[in-house]
KOLGU-904368 format. One record per residue: x, y, z of N, C-alpha, C in turn. Coordinates in steps of 0.02 Angstrom, whole numbers. Example, Ala and Ser with C-alpha at 12.3 -4.5 7.8 and 13.67 -1.06 7.14 Angstrom:
// residues 2
    n.xx    n.yy    n.zz   ca.xx   ca.yy   ca.zz    c.xx    c.yy    c.zz
     660    -284     390     615    -225     390     660    -165     390
     642    -112     354     684     -53     357     645       2     394
END
This chain:
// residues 139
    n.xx    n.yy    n.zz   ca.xx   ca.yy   ca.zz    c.xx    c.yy    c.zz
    4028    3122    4289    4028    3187    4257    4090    3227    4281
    4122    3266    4240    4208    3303    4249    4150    3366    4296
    4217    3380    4316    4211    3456    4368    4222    3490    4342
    4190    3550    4318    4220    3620    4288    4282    3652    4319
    4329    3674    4317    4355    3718    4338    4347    3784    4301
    4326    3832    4314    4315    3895    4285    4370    3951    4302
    4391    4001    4269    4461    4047    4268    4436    4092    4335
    4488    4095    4385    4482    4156    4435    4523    4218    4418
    4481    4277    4446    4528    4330    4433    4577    4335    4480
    4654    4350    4466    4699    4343    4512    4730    4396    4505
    4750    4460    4463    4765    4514    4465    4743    4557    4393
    4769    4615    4414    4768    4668    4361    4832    4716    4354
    4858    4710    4294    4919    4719    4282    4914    4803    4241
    4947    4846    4284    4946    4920    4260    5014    4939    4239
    5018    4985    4190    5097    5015    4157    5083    5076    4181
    5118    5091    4208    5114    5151    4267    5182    5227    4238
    5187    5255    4237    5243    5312    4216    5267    5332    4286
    5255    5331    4346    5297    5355    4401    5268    5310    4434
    5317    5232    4455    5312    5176    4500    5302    5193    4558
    5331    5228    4574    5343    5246    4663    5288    5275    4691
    5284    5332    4638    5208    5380    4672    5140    5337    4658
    5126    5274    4634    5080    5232    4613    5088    5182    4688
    5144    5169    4702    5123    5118    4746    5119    5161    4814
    5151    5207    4818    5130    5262    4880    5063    5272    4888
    5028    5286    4821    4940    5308    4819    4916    5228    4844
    4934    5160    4798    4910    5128    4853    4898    5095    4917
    4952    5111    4927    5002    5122    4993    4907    5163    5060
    4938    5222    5037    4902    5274    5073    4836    5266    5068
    4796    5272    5024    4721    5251    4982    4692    5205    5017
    4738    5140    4997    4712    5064    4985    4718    5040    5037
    4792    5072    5073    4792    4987    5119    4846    4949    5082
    4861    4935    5044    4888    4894    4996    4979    4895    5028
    4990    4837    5035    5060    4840    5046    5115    4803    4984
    5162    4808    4974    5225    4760    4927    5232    4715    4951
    5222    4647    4906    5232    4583    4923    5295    4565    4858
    5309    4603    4821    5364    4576    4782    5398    4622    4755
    5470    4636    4729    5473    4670    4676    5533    4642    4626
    5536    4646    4568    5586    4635    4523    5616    4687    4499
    5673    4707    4495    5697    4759    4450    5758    4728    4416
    5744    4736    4354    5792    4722    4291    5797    4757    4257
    5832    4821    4279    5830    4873    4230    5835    4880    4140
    5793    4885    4108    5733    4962    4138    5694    4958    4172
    5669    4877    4171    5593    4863    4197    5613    4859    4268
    5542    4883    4305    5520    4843    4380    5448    4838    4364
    5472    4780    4416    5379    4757    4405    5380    4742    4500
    5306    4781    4543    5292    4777    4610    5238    4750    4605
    5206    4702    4647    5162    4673    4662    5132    4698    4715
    5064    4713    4740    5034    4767    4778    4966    4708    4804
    4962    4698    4863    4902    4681    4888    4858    4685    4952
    4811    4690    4968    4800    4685    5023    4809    4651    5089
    4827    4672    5157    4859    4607    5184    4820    4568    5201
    4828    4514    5201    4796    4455    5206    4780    4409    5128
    4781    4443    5091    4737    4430    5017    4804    4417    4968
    4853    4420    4999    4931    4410    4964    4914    4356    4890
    4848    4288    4929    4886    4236    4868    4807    4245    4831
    4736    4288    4845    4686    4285    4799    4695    4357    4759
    4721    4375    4772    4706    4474    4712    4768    4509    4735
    4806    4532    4676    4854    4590    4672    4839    4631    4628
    4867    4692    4621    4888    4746    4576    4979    4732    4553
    4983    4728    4499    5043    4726    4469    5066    4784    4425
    5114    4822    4465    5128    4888    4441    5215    4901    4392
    5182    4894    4328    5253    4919    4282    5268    4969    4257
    5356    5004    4294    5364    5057    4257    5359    5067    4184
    5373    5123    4160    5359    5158    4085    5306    5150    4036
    5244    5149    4077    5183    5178    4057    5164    5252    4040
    5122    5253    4028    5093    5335    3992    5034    5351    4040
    5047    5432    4051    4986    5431    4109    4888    5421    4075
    4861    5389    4102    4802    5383    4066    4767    5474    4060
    4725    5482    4019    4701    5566    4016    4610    5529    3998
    4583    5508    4067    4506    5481    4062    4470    5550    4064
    4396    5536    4024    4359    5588    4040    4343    5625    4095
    4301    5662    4106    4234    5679    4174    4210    5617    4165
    4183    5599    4117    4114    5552    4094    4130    5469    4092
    4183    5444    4104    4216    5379    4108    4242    5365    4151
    4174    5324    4181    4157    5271    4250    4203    5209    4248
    4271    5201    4198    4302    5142    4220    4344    5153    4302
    4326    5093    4355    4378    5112    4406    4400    5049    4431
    4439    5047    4493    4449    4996    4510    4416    5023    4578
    4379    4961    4612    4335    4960    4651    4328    4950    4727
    4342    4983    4768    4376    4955    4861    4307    4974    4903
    4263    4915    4944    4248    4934    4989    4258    4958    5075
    4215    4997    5075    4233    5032    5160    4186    5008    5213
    4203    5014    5272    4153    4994    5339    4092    5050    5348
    4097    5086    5320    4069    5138    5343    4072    5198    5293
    3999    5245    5310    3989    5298    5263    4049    5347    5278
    4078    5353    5340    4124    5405    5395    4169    5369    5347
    4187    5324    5335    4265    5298    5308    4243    5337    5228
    4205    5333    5181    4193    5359    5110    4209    5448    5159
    4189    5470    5211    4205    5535    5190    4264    5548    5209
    4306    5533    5241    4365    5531    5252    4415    5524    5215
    4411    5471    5179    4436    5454    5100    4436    5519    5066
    4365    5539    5047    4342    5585    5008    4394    5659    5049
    4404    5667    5102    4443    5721    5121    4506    5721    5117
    4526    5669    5101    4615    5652    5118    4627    5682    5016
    4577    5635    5005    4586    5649    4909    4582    5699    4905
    4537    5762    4915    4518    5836    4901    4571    5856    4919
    4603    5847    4998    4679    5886    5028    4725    5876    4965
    4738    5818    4932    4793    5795    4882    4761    5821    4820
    4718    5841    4837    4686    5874    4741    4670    5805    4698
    4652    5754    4729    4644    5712    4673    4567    5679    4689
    4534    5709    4713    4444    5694    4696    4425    5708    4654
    4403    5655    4619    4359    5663    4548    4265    5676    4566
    4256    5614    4602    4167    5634    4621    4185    5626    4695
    4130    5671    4721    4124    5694    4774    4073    5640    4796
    4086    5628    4879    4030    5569    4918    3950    5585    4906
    3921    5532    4860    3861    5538    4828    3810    5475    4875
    3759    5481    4852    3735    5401    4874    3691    5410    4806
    3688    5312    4780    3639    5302    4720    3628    5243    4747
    3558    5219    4709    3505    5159    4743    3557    5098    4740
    3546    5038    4784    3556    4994    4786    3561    4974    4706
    3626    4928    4694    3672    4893    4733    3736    4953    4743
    3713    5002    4718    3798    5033    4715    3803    5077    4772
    3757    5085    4818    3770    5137    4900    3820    5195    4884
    3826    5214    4935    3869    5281    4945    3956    5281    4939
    3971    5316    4891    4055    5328    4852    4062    5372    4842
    4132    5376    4824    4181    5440    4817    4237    5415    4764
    4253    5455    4697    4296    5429    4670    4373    5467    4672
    4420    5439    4663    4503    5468    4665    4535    5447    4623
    4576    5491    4611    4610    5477    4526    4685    5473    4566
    4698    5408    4531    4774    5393    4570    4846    5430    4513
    4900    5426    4527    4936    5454    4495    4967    5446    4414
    4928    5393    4390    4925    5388    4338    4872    5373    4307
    4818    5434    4316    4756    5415    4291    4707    5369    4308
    4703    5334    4339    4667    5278    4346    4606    5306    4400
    4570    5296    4395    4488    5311    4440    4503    5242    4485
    4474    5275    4567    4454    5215    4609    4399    5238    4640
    4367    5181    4645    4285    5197    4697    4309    5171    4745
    4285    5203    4802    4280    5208    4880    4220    5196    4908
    4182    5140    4909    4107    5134    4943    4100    5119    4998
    4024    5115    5011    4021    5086    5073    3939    5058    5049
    3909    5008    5065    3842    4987    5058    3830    4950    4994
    3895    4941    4960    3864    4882    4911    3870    4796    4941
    3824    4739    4894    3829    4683    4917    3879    4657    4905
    3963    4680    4904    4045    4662    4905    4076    4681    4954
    4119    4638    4965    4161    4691    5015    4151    4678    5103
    4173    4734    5127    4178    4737    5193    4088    4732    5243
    4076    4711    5281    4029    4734    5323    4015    4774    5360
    3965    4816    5364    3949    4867    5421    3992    4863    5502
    4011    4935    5502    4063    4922    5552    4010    4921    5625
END
């Protein structure tokens, strides 16, 4: 009998309108450091990942995008867990100082635990948790 191989997710590719201040937010935010960049003007394209995680998951960030304009009410985000509830409020304070907290540190029932969301510089929503079954372990 053949082996399946089934598709892995290996990144997510964003068109961003200000490159720099995008990889700074995930820079600062995330954790996220530059593992590549191309520039061929007009285009650059930066590759953004966590360290260690260089060859399973990036963010791929291209200039001359449009800034996204999401609702209140539109829960799309991209998703980072934390060690700790102290790390969601901290997060949650660094975002409020920068004006860019969207929801404030909540807790809702299992599986989704306690978050905070931040709107990065081109629109984009990120959750900040701590207590779902992904991610990091209790510190």
């Amino acid at each position: 009998m053949a082996h399946i191989h089934y598709p892995r997710l290996t990144h997510i590719a964003l068109h961003v309108q200000d490159i720099e201040a995008c990889i700074h937010f995930y820079r600062d935010f995330c954790g996220m450091v530059e593992t590549h960049r191309r520039d061929k003007p007009p285009q650059t394209i930066v590759w953004l990942a966590e360290p260690g995680r260089e060859r399973e998951f990036i963010f791929v960030l291209m200039n001359g995008g449009e800034d996204l304009q999401l609702s209140e009410h539109d829960y799309r985000h991209f998703g980072f867990a934390l060690p700790s509830r102290a790390a969601v409020d901290e997060i949650a304070r660094r975002a409020d100082a920068a004006g860019c907290l969207i929801w404030p540190p909540r807790d809702e029932p299992w599986p989704v635990g306690y978050y905070c969301g931040v709107k990065d510089h081109n629109g984009n929503y990120v959750e900040f948790s701590h207590g779902q079954p992904l991610g990091l372990p209790e510190e």
